[in-house]
N, C-alpha and C positions, 0 to 999 in steps of 0.2 A: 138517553133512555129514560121512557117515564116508567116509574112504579106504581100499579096499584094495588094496597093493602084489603083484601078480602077475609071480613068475619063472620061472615053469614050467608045462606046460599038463595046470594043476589043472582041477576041477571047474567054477569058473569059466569060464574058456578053451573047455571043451567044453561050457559050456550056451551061449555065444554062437552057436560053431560050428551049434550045433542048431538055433539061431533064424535063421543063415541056411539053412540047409541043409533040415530034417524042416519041412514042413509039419503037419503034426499034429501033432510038439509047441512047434510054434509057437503055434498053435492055442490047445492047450491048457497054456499057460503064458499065454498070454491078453497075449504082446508080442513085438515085432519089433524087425529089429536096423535102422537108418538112418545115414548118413554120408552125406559134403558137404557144403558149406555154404549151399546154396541148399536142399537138406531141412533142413537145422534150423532155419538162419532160419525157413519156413515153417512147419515143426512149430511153433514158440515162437509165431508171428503169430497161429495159427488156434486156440490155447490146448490142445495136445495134451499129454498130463503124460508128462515126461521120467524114468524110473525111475533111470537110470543113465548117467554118465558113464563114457568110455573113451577114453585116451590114454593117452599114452606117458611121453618125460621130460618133467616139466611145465616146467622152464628156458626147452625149446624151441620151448612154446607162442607162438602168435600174440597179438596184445590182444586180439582177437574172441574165440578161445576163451578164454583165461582168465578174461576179462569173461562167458562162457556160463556156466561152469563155477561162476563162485564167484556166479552172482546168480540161478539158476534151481534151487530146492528140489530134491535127489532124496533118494531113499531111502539110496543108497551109492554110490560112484565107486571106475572099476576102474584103477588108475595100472601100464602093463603094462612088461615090457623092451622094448623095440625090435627084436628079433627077433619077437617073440610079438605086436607088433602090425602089422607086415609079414604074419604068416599070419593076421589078423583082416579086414584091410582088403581089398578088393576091387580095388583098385586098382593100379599099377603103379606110382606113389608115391604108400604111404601118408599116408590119410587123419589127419590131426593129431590130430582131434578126431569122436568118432563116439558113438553112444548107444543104449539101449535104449527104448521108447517102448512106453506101456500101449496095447491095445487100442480101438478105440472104433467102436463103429457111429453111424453119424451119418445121420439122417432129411432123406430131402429137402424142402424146404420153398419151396410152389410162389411165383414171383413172380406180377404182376400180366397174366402173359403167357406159361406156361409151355413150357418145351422142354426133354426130357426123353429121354436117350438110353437104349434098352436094348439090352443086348451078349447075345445068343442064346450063350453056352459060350463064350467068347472061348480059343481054344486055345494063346497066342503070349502069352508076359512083355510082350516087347517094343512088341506090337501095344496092347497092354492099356495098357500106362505112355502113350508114345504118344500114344495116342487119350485120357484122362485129361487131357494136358498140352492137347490140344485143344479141348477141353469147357471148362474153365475161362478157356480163351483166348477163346472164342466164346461166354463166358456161360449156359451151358447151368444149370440147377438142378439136375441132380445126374446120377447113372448108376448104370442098373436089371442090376445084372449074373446071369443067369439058370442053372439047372441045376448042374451040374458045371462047372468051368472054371479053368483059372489060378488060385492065391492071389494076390489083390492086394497080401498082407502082402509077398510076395517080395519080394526085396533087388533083384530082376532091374525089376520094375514100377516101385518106389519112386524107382529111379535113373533108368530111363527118362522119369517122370515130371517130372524136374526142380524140384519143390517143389509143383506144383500137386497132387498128392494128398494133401494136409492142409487144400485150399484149397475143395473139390467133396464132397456127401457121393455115397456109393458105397454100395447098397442089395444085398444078397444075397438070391436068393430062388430057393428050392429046387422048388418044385411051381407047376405050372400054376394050381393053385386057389389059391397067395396070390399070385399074380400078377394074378389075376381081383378078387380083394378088395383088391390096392392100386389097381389101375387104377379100382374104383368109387370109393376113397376121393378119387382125386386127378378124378373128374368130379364128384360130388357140390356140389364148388367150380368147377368148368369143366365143363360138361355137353357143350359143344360141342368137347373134347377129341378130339383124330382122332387113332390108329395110321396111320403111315406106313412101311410094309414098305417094304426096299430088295431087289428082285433083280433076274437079268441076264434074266428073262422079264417086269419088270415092264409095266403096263400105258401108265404113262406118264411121259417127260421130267421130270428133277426140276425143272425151271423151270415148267412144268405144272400144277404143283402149289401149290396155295396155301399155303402153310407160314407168313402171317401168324399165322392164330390159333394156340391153343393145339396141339402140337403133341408128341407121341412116335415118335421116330424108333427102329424096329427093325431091328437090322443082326444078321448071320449069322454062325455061326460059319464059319474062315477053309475049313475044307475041305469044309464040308457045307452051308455057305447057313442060311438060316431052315429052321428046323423046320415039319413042317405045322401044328402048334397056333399060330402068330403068321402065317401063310398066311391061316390059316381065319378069325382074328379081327379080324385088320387093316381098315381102311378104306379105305385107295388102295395100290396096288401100285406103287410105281414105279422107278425103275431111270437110271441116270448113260450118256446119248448115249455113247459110243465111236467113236472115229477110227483105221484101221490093225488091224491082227490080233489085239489084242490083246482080251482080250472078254470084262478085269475088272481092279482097281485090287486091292493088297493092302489087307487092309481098314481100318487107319489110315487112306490115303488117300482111301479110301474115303469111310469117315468125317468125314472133315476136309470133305470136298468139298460133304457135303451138310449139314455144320453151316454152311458159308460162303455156301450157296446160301440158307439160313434168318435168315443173318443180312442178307444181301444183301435180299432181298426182305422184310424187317424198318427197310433204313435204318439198320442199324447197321456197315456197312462200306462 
C-alpha cells in the first residue's frame, strides 16, 4: 500500500471533490466517493473493491479503521491535514475514515419467488437512498431504475441508504425497449410474472391484490406519477386506500407500504 500525504488542495483534493459533486465525471472516472461506517462495513461485506483510503492523522484513528485500512488491498491511500479533511467530509464531525470505491453494476438475480421493484425517474436523493434501505429490508431481489433520474452514485443516496446499497443490485435502464427485453428475460424463468402499477386512480386496494406470486411492483416518478408506457403495460393498477385530505404518501413511503403489504401477504412479517 502506497501513502500519500496531502497538505494543500492539490489535484488530488479536487478530484475527490469532483466525485462528490459532478456526476459525469463521476461517471466517468468510473468511482465514487463513500463514508461512515455502516457504508463501508457494507461495501467490504458485499465484496465492492476499495481503490482508495482517506483520513486524516492516522495516531487518531480508531481500531476499526486502522484494522480497514491496513487489511483491505488498495491501489494508494490519501493521508490528508485536518483542515483539508473537514472540507472533504460531509458531515458536521468529520468522518475519521472515508474511501473511494470502483464502480460496479450488479445483475439482479431472481429468487424462488421473485419481487422486483422498478423506480419510473426517481427525482429525490433522498427518496432514492431511502426506498433502497427498504428494498433490502423487505427482501426485494433488486431495483429497476428507469430513464433519466437521480445518480445512485451520489454521496446524497449512498448516505440515505445507510449500507444497504452495496447489499441489493440496482439495474439502470435507459429505453422502453430494454426494459421490454429484460422483463422477457426475467418471465422466461416466471412466466406468471405480473406488473403492478401503483397510482392514486388505481383500479384496486393494495390488499386486493394478490402479490404472493411473482411480482414487479412499478412506482412513479415523485411529481409526474407513472409514465404512460408502464400505464399501458402493466397488469393490475392499483393504488394505497387513503384516510383524511391527504390523497398521496411521498413516495419512499409510498414504497415501503406496499413492499410491506407484499411481504405481509407472503408470511414474511
Amino acid at each position: 500500500m502506497h501513502e500519500i500525504r496531502v497538505g494543500k488542495e492539490n489535484n488530488i483534493f479536487q478530484h475527490i471533490i469532483v466525485l462528490k459533486t459532478n456526476r459525469n465525471k463521476r461517471h466517468k472516472a468510473g468511482e465514487f466517493f463513500v463514508e461512515g461506517v455502516q457504508n463501508i462495513n457494507f461495501a467490504i461485506k458485499n465484496g465492492w473493491e476499495i481503490k482508495n483510503w482517506i483520513y486524516g492523522d492516522k495516531s487518531k484513528l480508531s481500531r476499526w479503521a486502522a484494522e480497514k485500512i491496513n487489511s483491505i488491498k488498495t491501489q494508494e491511500n490519501y493521508c490528508f491535514d485536518d483542515a483539508l479533511i473537514k472540507k472533504i467530509s460531509g458531515k458536521d464531525n468529520s468522518s475519521e475514515l472515508m474511501c473511494i470505491i470502483k464502480m460496479e453494476e450488479r445483475k439482479i438475480v431472481l429468487s424462488d419467488n421473485p419481487c422486483i421493484l422498478v423506480l419510473d425517474r426517481p427525482s429525490k436523493m433522498g427518496n432514492l437512498g431511502s426506498i433502497i434501505r427498504s428494498c433490502e429490508a423487505f427482501g426485494f431481489d433488486g431495483i429497476i431504475i428507469t430513464g433519466h433520474s437521480v445518480d445512485k452514485y451520489s454521496p446524497e443516496v449512498i448516505t440515505s441508504a445507510m449500507g444497504s446499497f452495496f447489499s441489493i443490485p440496482i439495474e439502470n435502464i435507459e429505453t422502453n425497449e430494454e426494459f421490454l427485453n429484460r422483463i422477457s428475460q426475467f418471465k422466461s424463468s416466471f412466466p406468471d410474472l405480473q406488473l403492478v402499477a401503483t397510482l392514486l386512480d388505481g383500479d384496486y386496494s393494495i390488499d386486493k391484490v394478490d402479490l404472493k406470486k411473482p411480482t414487479i411492483l412499478l412506482m412513479g416518478n415523485e411529481g409526474e406519477g407513472l409514465s404512460n408506457f408502464y400505464r399501458q403495460i402493466c397488469d393490475v393498477k392499483t393504488k394505497i386506500s387513503m384516510r383524511g385530505e391527504a390523497d398521496s404518501f411521498n413516495l419512499a413511503c409510498a414504497t415501503t407500504v406496499f413492499m410491506f403489504e407484499l411481504n405481509r401477504q407472503r408470511g414474511l412479517v
